[in-house]
TITORNU-948713 format. One line per 4 residues: number of its first residue (from 1); their letters; for each residue x, y, z of C-alpha. Coordinates in steps of 0.25 Angstrom, whole numbers. Example, Ala and Ser with C-alpha at 12.3 -4.5 7.8 and 13.67 -1.06 7.14 Angstrom:
1> as> 49/-18/31 ~ 55/-4/29
***
This chain:
1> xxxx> 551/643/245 ~ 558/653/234 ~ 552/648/221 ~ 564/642/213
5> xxxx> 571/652/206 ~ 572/659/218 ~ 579/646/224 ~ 587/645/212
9> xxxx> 595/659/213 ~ 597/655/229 ~ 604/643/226 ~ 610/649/215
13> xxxx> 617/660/224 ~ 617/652/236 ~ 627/643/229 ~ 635/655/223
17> xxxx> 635/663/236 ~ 641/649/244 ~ 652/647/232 ~ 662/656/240
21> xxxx> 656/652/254 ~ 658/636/252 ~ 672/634/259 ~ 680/622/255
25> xxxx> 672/612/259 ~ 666/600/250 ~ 651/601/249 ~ 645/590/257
29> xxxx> 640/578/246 ~ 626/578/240 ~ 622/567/249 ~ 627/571/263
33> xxxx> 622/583/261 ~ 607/577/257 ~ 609/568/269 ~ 613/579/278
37> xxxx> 601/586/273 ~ 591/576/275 ~ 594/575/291 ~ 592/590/293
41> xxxx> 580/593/302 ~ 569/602/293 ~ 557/609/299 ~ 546/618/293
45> xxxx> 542/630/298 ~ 532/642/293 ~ 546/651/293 ~ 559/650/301
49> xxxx> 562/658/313 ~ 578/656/318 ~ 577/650/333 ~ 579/661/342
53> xxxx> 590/655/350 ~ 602/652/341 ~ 610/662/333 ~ 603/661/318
57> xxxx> 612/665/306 ~ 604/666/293 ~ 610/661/279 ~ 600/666/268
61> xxxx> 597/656/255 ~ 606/667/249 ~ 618/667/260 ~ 634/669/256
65> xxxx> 648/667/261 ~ 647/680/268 ~ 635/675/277 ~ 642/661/280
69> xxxx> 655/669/287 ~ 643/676/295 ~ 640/664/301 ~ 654/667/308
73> xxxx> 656/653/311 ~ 671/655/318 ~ 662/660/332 ~ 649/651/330
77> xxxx> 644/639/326 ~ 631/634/318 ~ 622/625/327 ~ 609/626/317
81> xxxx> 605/628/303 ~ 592/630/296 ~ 590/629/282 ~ 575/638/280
85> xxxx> 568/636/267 ~ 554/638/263 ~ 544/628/260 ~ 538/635/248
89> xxxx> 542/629/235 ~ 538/639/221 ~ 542/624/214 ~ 537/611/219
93> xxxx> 550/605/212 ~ 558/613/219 ~ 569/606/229 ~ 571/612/242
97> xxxx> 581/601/246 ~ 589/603/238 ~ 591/619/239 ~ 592/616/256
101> xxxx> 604/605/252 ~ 612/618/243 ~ 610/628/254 ~ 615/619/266
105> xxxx> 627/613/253 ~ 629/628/253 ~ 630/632/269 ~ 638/620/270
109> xxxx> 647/623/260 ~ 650/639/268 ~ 650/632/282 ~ 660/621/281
113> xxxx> 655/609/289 ~ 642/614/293 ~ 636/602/287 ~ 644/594/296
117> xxxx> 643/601/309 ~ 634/590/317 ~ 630/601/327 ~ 623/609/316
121> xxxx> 608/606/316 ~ 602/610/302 ~ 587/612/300 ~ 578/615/288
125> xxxx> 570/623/290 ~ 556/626/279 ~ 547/637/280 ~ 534/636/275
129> xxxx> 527/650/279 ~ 527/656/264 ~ 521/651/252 ~ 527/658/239
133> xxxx> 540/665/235 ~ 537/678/242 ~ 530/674/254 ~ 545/664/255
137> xxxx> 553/677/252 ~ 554/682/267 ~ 558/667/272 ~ 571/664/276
141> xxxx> 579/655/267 ~ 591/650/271 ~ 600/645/283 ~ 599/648/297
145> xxxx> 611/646/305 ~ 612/645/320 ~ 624/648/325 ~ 631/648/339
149> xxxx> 643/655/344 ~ 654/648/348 ~ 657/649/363 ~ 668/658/368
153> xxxx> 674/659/381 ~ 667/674/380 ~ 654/666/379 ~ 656/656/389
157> xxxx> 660/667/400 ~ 647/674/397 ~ 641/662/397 ~ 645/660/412
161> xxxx> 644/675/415 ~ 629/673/412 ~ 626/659/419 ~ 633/663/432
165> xxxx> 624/675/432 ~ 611/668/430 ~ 615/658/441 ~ 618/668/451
169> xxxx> 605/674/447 ~ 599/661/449 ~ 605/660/462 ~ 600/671/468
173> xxxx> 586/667/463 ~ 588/654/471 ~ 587/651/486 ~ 599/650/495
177> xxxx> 606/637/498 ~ 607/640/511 ~ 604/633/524 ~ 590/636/529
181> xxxx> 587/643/517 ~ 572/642/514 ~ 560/636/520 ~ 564/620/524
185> xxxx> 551/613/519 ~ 549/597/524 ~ 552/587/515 ~ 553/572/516
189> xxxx> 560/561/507 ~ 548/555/498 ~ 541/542/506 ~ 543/528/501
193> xxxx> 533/518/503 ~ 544/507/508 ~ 557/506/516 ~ 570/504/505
197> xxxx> 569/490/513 ~ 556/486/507 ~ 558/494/494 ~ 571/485/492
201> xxxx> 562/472/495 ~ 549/477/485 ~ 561/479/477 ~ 567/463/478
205> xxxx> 552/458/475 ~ 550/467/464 ~ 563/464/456 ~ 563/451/452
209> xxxx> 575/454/440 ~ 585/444/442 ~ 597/452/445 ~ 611/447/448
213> xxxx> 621/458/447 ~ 623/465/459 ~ 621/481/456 ~ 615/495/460
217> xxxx> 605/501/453 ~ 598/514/455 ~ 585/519/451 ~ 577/532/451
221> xxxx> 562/534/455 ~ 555/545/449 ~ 543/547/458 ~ 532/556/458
225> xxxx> 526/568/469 ~ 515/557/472 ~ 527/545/476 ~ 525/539/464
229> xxxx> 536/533/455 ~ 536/537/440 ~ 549/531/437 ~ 560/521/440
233> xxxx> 574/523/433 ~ 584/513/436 ~ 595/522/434 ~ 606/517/422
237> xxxx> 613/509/420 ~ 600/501/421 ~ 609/487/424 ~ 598/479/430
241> xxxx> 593/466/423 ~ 579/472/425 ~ 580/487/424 ~ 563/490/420
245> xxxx> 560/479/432 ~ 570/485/443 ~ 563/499/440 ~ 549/493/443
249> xxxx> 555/484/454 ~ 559/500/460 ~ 546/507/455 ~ 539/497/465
253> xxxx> 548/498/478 ~ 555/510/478 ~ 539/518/481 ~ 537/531/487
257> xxxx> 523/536/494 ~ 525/551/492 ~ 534/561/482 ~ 544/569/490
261> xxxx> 537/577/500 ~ 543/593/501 ~ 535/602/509 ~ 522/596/509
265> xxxx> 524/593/493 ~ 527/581/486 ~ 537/579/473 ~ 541/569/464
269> xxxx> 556/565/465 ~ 566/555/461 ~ 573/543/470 ~ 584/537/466
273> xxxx> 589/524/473 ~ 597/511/469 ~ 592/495/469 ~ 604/485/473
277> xxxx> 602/472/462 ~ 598/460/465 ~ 588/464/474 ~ 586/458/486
281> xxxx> 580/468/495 ~ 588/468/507 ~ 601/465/511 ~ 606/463/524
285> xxxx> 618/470/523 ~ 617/480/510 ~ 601/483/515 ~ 591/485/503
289> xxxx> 592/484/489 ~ 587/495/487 ~ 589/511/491 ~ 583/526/489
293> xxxx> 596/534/486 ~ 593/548/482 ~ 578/557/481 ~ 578/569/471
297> xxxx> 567/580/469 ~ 564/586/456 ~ 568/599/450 ~ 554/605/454
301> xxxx> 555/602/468 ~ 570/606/469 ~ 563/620/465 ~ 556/621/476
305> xxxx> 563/614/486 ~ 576/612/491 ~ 576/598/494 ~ 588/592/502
309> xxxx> 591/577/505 ~ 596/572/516 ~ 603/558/521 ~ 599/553/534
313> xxxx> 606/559/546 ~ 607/558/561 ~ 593/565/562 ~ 587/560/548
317> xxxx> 586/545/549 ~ 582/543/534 ~ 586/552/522 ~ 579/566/521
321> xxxx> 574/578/514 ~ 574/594/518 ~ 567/604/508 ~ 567/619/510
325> xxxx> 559/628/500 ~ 565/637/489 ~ 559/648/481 ~ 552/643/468
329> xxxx> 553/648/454 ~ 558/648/440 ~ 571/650/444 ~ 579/643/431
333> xxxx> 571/652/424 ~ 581/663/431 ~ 591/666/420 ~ 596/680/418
337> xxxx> 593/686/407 ~ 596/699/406 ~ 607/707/400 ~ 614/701/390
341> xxxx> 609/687/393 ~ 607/679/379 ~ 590/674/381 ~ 589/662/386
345> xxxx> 585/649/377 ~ 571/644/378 ~ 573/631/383 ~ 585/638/394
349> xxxx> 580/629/405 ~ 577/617/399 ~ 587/609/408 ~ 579/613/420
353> xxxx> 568/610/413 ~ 570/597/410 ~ 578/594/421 ~ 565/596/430
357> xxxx> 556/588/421 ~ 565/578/424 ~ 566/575/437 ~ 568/561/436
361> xxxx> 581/562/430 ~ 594/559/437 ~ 601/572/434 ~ 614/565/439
365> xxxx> 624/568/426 ~ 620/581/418 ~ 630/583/407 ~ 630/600/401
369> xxxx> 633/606/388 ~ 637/620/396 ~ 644/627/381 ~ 639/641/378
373> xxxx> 626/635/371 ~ 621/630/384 ~ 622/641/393 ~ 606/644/396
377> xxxx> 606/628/400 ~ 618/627/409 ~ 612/640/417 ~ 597/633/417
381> xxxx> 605/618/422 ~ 612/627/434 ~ 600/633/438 ~ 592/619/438
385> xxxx> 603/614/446 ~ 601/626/455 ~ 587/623/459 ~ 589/608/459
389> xxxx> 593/599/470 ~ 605/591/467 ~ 603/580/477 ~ 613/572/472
393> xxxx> 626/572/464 ~ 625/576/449 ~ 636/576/438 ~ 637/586/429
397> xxxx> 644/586/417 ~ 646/600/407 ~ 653/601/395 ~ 657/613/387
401> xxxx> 664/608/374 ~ 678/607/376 ~ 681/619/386 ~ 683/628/375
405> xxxx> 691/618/366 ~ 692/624/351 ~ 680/616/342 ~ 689/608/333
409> xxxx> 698/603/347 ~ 687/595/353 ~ 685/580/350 ~ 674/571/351
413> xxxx> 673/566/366 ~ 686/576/369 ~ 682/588/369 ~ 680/591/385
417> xxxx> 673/602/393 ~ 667/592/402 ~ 666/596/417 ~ 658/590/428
421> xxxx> 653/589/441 ~ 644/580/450 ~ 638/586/463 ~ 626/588/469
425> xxxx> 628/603/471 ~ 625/615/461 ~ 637/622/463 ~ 646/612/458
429> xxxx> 638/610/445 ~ 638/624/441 ~ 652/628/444 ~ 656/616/437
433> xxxx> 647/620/424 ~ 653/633/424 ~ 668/629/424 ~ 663/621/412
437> xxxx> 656/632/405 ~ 669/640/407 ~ 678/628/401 ~ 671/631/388
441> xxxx> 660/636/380 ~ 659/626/370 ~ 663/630/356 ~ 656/622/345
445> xxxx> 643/618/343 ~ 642/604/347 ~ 647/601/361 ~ 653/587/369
449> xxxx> 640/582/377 ~ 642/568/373 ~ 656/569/379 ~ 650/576/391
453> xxxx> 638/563/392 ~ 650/553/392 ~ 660/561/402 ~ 647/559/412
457> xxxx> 644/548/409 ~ 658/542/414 ~ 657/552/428 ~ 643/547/430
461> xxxx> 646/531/425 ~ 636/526/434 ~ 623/535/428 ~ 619/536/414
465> xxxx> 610/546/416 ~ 613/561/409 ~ 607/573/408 ~ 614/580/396
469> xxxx> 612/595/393 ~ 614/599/379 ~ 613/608/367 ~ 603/607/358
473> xxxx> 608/611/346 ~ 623/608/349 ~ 624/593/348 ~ 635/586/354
477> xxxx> 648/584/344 ~ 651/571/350 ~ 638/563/352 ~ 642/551/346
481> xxxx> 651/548/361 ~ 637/545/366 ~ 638/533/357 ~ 639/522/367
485> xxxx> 634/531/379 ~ 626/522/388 ~ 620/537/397 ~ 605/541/397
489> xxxx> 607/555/392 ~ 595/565/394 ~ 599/577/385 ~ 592/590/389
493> xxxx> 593/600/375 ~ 594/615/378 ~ 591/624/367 ~ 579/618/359
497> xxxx> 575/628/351 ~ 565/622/340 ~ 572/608/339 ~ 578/597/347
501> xxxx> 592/594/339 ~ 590/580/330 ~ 603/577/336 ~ 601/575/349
505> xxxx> 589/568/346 ~ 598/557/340 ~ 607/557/349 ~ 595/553/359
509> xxxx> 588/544/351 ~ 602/538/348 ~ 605/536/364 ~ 592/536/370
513> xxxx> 594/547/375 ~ 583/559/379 ~ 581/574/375 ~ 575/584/385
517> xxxx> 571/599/381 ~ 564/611/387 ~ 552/605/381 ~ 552/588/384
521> xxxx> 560/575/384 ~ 563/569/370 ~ 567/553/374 ~ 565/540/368
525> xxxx> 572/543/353 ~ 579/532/352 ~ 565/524/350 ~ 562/533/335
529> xxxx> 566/527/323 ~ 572/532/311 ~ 561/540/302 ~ 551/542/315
533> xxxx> 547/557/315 ~ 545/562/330 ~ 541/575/336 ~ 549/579/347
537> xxxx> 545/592/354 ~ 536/598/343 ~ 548/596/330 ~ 547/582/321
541> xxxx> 561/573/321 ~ 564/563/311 ~ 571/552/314 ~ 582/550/305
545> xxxx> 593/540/304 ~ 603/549/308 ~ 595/555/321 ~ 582/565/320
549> xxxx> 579/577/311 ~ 568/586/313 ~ 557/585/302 ~ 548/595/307
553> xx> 547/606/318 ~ 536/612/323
***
């Protein structure tokens, strides 16, 4: 730190220099502003570099009127603010709090609102690389401000200019969807060890739960190259008396002797199928109780194959599979970059990414933030869907903010933008996610995604399993709709740069809900406790009444 004299005539001028920046606004009271203070996520670092990816604005100690209209806030929007400081202290009495609590008083007072804007994330951040006045001299001290234009329609139709061109370029990367195109390779549905007869009467012996309602209830199998089943879901809502017992009860009939045999290889796949309750095996007229409904391969083998499956047909006496090979490669890594291309961000494929270290997830209802912000991701979701099978019908939902609606116009739960479509062809899905990136480009800061999760929510009433793909640092203005929400929301955050957003870390701990990054999963939040200090991916959270707050980043 400056020794204290230093510090003196900085606040001295700081407080003078603001006098004719402070707009008309009440300065916020001593204690909201201690309690605001006390939330804010602090890390210490030998000396602060701006992230690469974000437009950084610098406020010096000594900043005035003139730099706050620099900000330019009628085009742009603050999505981040770091206060640096130094760690050196020349006086052990001197109070370091309390010189933060006037310099944020102060930016508040020239930015009317800030303090109030819930889609701001603040940081402070403490530099401990120098060790006396001169050494300290050279460090930065002041605010950092992160900024973001707001879109246009301008933007959004380079946005689109730029997307189209990387998936035609994709395309032409790709195989042919033609008939006869590429070597047909054999390929058989995975071997079960019983008939559905007698997996439906291992089934009535092993589930002994006395039910009486009358009712369907699917499952999904997660099973391994080797035939081996790693997991049993009943899928929500999980109605049965006895959801754990019914699962084992499945894990023991529903047994396969092989993975899914593709040209002379095995993979792991998923089986989904449904169990009639109460059990009891076979019925005359209705047949078993039990039934196989649908087989699906992973991301990795869609990559290599192109896996078709086939009902039964005059020549086919049971259902089937035909595989023909396709070229292999890092082909979502295929983005066109040149020319006037912005770089892309570093986790840019981190849908596909996590999309392929899941493959036992449904993936039947994926909701998309497709504003301006989001445009790597909405280009790296297409291309997964290019190079995966989509055996079965999906729904998709993408919001844009409002189509275009002006920032003080959109309400809570009524701001619209919302399109959809469920299919079971890529086509469909990207034509529709471009009529909604040409309804708008978003505008503010925070965006709709809880009105999103509940708009499909009620198209797809009968799952409550989601896939939401979100912003990182633009957290939704209208989370509290979620309040009563009964869904399963997997979040998948794009644009981690040094930290996962507190917010959305209680918002999952809040729901039970689970994070997914480019680097790992984030899930079982809602079992911390208020003062329990976790590490999540390398940075240390607090957990605070209010949510989480990062203590310390490494």
């Amino acid at each position: 730190m400056l020794s204290v004299s230093i510090k003196a005539v900085l606040l001295a001028g700081l407080l003078l220099l603001l006098t004719g920046a402070a707009q008309a606004q009440a300065p916020p009271a001593d204690a909201a502003l201690s309690s605001f203070y006390d939330q804010l996520n602090a890390y210490r670092t030998a000396r602060y570099q701006p992230l690469p990816d974000l437009e950084a604005l610098s406020l010096p100690s000594s900043f005035s009127g003139a730099d706050l209209r620099a900000l330019n806030l009628q085009s742009r929007h603050i999505v981040r603010v770091d206060l640096v400081y130094t760690a050196f202290r020349l006086n052990p009495t001197f109070n370091q709090r309390q010189l933060n609590l006037s310099r944020i008083r102060n930016l508040a007072a020239g930015v009317p609102g800030l303090l109030q804007d819930e889609s701001v994330t603040w940081t402070l951040v403490e530099q401990t690389g120098c060790g006396s006045p001169a050494e300290c001299q050279p460090f930065f001290h002041g605010f950092v401000v992160y900024v973001a234009r707001h879109a246009t329609a301008a933007a959004s139709r380079a946005d689109l200019d730029s997307l189209t061109r990387k998936l035609r370029l994709l395309d032409r990367k790709l195989p042919k969807k033609k008939k006869g195109q590429g070597k047909r390779v054999a390929c058989n549905l995975p071997m079960s060890r019983f008939t559905v007869r007698q997996m439906a009467h291992h089934l009535r012996q092993a589930y002994t739960c006395a039910e009486r309602t009358p009712q369907i209830v699917k499952f999904q199998l997660t099973v391994d190259e080797h035939g081996k089943t790693r997991r049993v879901q009943v899928q929500p809502p999980r109605t049965p008396l006895c959801a754990e017992a019914l699962e084992e009860a499945i894990r023991r009939s529903v047994v396969f002797a092989s993975g899914f045999p593709i040209n002379r290889r095995q993979f792991g796949f998923t089986v989904k199928g449904a169990v009639r309750l109460p059990v009891r095996g076979w019925r005359p007229l209705a047949g078993p109780d039990l039934a196989i409904t649908s087989f699906a391969l992973p991301d990795s083998a869609a990559r290599l194959y192109r896996v078709f499956l086939r009902k039964r047909n005059r020549q086919h006496k049971n259902d089937y599979c035909e595989a023909r090979i396709t070229r292999t490669g890092e082909l979502l890594a295929a983005a066109d970059t040149t020319g006037d291309e912005l770089p892309l961000p570093a986790d840019a494929n981190v849908v596909s990414r996590v999309m392929q270290r899941h493959p036992e997830w449904p993936k039947e209802v994926v909701v998309t933030d497709v504003t301006g912000s989001m445009f790597p991701y909405t280009y790296d979701l297409l291309a997964w869907l290019q190079l995966s099978a989509l055996d079965e019908q999906k729904t998709f939902v993408f919001f844009n903010d409002g189509n275009d609606a002006p920032d003080k116009d959109k309400r809570v739960g009524k701001t619209g933008g919302l399109y959809h479509v469920k299919t079971d062809s890529y086509e469909p899905i990207k034509n529709k996610l471009i009529e909604a990136m040409k309804g708008g480009g978003g505008g503010d800061a925070p965006e709709n995604d809880a009105e999103a999760l509940l708009y499909a929510h009620r198209l797809t009433s009968d799952s409550t399993d989601v896939i939401l793909i979100a912003d990182n640092y633009t957290f939704p203005r209208d989370a509290k709709l979620l309040k009563n929400t009964t869904a399963h929301v997997r979040i998948i955050l794009c644009g981690v740069r040094d930290y996962i957003n507190p917010r959305y870390l209680a918002l999952a701990r809040q729901h039970g809900f689970t994070l997914h990054t480019i680097e790992g999963d984030i899930k079982d939040l809602s079992k911390l406790v208020e003062g329990q200090i976790i590490t999540i991916q390398g940075q240390q959270y607090e957990v605070t009444k209010d949510g989480f707050k990062l203590v310390q980043k490494t």
